[in-house]
C-alpha positions in Angstrom: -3.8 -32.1 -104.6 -4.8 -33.0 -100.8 -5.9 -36.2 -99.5 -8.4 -35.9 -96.3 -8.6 -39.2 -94.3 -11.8 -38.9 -91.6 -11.9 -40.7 -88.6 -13.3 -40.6 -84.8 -17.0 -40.7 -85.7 -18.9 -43.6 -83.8 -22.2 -43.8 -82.4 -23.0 -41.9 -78.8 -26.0 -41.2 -76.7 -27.1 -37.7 -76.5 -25.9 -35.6 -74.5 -22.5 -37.6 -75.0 -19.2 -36.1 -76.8 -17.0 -37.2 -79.5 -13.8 -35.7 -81.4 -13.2 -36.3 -84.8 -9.9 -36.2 -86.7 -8.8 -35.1 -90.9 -5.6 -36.1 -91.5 -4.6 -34.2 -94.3 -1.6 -34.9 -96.6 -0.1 -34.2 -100.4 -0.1 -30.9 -101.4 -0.8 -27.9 -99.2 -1.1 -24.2 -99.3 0.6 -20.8 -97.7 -2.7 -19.3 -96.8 -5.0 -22.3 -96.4 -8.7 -23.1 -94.9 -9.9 -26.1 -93.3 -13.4 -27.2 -92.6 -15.9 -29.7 -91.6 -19.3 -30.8 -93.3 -21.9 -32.8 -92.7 -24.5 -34.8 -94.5 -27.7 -36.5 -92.6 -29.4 -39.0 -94.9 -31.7 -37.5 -97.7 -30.4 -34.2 -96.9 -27.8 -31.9 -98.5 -24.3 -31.3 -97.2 -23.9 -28.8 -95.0 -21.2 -26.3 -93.6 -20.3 -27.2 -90.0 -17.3 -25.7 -89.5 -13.7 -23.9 -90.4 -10.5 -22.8 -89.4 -8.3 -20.5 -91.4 -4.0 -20.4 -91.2 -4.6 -17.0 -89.0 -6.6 -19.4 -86.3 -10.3 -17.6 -87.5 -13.0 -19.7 -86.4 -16.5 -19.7 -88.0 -19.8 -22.1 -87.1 -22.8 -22.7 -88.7 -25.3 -21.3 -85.9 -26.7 -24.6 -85.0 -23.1 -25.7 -83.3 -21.5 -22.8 -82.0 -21.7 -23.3 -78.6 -21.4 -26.9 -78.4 -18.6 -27.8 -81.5 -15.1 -26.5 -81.2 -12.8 -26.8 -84.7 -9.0 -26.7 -83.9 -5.6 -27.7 -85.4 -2.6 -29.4 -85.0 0.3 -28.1 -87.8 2.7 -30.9 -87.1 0.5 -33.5 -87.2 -1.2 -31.8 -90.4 -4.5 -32.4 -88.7 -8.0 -30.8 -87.9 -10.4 -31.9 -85.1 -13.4 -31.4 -84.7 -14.7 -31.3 -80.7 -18.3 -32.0 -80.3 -20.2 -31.8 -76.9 -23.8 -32.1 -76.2 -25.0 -34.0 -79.4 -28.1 -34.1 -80.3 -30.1 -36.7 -82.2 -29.9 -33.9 -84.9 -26.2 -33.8 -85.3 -26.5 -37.5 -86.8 -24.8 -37.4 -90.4 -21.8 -38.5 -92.1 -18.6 -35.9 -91.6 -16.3 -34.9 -93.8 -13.1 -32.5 -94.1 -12.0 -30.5 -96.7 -9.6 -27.4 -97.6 -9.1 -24.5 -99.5 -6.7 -21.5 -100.8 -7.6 -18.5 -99.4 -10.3 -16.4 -101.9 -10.8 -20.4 -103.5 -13.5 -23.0 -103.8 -13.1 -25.8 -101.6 -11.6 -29.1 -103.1 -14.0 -31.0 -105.3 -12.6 -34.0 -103.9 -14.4 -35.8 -101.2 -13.3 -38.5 -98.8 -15.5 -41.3 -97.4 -16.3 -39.4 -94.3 -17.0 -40.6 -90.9 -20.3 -41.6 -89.5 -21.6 -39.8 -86.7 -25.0 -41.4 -84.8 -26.4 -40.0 -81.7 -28.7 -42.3 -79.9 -31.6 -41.4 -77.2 
């Protein structure tokens, strides 16, 4: 089992960058993915972003060019880089992982709030 701790969400104008951290601890795996999700209010939670042990990237179209996911294996953390937010990039963001060929975790953490002001 893996515990995922968000942080480094805050609220930012437009326009205006932010990184957020998932510090990841317990048990992990050989072949392991690691991703970032969002929810806005009233809406579903959606697939922002992932990084698998080879370092292949994949982003949900919406962020490609403005979000960058990356890793640090000794700190056992993700980030998650994002430049140019928009008003629609205003949700609460959460980590999670994954064997490769598995679900992802069923387990949730509190997230961290993102809010992008104009």
């Amino acid at each position: 089992q893996v515990q995922l701790v968000e942080s480094g969400g805050g609220l930012v104008q437009a326009g205006g960058s932010l990184r957020l951290s998932c510090a990841a601890s317990g048990r992990t795996f050989s072949r392991s993915v690691m991703g970032w999700f969002r929810q806005a209010p009233g809406k579903g939670r959606e697939f922002v972003a992932s990084i698998s042990w080879s370092g292949g990237r994949t982003y949900v179209d919406s962020v490609k060019d403005r979000f960058t996911i990356s890793t640090d294996n000794g700190k056992n953390t993700i980030y998650l880089q994002m430049n140019s937010l928009k008003s629609e990039d205003t949700a609460v963001y959460y980590c999670n992982a994954r064997e490769s060929g598995r679900n992802w975790s069923p387990y949730w953490g509190q997230g961290t709030q993102v809010t992008v002001s104009s």
